[in-house]
C-alpha positions in Angstrom: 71.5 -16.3 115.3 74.5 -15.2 113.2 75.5 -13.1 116.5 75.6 -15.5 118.5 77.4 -18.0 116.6 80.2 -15.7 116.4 80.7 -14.8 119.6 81.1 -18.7 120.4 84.1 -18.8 117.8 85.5 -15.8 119.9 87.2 -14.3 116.2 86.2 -14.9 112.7 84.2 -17.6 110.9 84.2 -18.3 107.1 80.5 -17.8 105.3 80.5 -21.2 105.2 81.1 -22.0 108.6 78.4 -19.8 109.6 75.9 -21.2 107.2 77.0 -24.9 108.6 76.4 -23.8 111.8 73.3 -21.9 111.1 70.8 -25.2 110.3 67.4 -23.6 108.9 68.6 -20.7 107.1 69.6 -20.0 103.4 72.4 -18.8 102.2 70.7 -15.7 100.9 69.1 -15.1 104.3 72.3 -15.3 106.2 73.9 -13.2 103.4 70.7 -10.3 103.8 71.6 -10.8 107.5 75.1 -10.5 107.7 75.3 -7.4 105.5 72.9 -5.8 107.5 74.6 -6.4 110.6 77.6 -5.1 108.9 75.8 -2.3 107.8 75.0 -1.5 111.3 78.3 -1.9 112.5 77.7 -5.5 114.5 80.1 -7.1 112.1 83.7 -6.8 110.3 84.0 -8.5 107.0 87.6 -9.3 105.3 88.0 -10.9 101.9 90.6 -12.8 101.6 92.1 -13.1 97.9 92.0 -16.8 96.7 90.0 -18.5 94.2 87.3 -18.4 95.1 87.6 -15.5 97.9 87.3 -16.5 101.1 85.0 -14.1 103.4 85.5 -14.3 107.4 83.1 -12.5 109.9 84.0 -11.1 113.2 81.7 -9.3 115.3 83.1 -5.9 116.6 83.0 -4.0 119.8 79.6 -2.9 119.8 78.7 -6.4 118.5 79.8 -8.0 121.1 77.9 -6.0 123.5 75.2 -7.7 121.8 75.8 -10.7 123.1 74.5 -11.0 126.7 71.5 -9.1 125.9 70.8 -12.1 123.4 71.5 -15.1 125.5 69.4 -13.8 127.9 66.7 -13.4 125.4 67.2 -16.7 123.9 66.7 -18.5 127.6 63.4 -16.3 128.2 62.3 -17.7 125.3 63.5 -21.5 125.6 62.3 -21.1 129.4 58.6 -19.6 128.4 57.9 -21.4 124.9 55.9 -24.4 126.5 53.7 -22.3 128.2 53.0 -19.8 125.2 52.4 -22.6 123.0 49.7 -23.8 125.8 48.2 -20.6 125.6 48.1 -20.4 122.1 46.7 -23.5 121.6 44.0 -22.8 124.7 43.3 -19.2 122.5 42.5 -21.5 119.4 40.5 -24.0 121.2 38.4 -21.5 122.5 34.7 -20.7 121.8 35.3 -17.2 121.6 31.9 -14.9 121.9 33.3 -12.3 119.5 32.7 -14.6 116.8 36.6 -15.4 115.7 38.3 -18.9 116.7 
């Protein structure tokens, strides 16, 4: 998440080193995402003038805030995911009366 990988680099990142870091994602998702958070108020953007213009990320104050709230999220889910992939794949398995799976 585009959050989090900011607050590791603990001040700005280049587009580029967020899409590098961000395996999985497009550029036009991360793009979508970052503007949103930046609409929001998660994120600062600065252009830098060069050819081609540089664009660095930041997350602000009530960004970072964010943060714990997210890692703590993230291990819920990498601490629960094996058993709610068992119980989705039990749910599927099933011979379910009601006539679906």
């Amino acid at each position: 998440m585009a959050v989090l990988s900011l607050a590791a680099a603990e001040g700005e990142l280049r587009f580029t080193e967020l899409k590098r870091e961000m395996t999985g994602v497009s550029q036009k998702m991360l793009a979508q995402t970052l503007r949103a958070l930046e609409r929001d108020g998660l994120v600062d953007r600065r252009v830098e003038a060069s050819k081609p213009p540089r664009v660095y990320y930041r997350l602000t104050g009530l960004g970072a805030t964010l943060v714990a709230p997210l890692r703590s999220l993230r291990a819920w889910a990498e601490q629960y995911m094996p058993l709610i992939q068992h119980n989705c794949d039990m749910f599927d398995a099933a011979d379910r009366p009601d006539g679906h799976g």
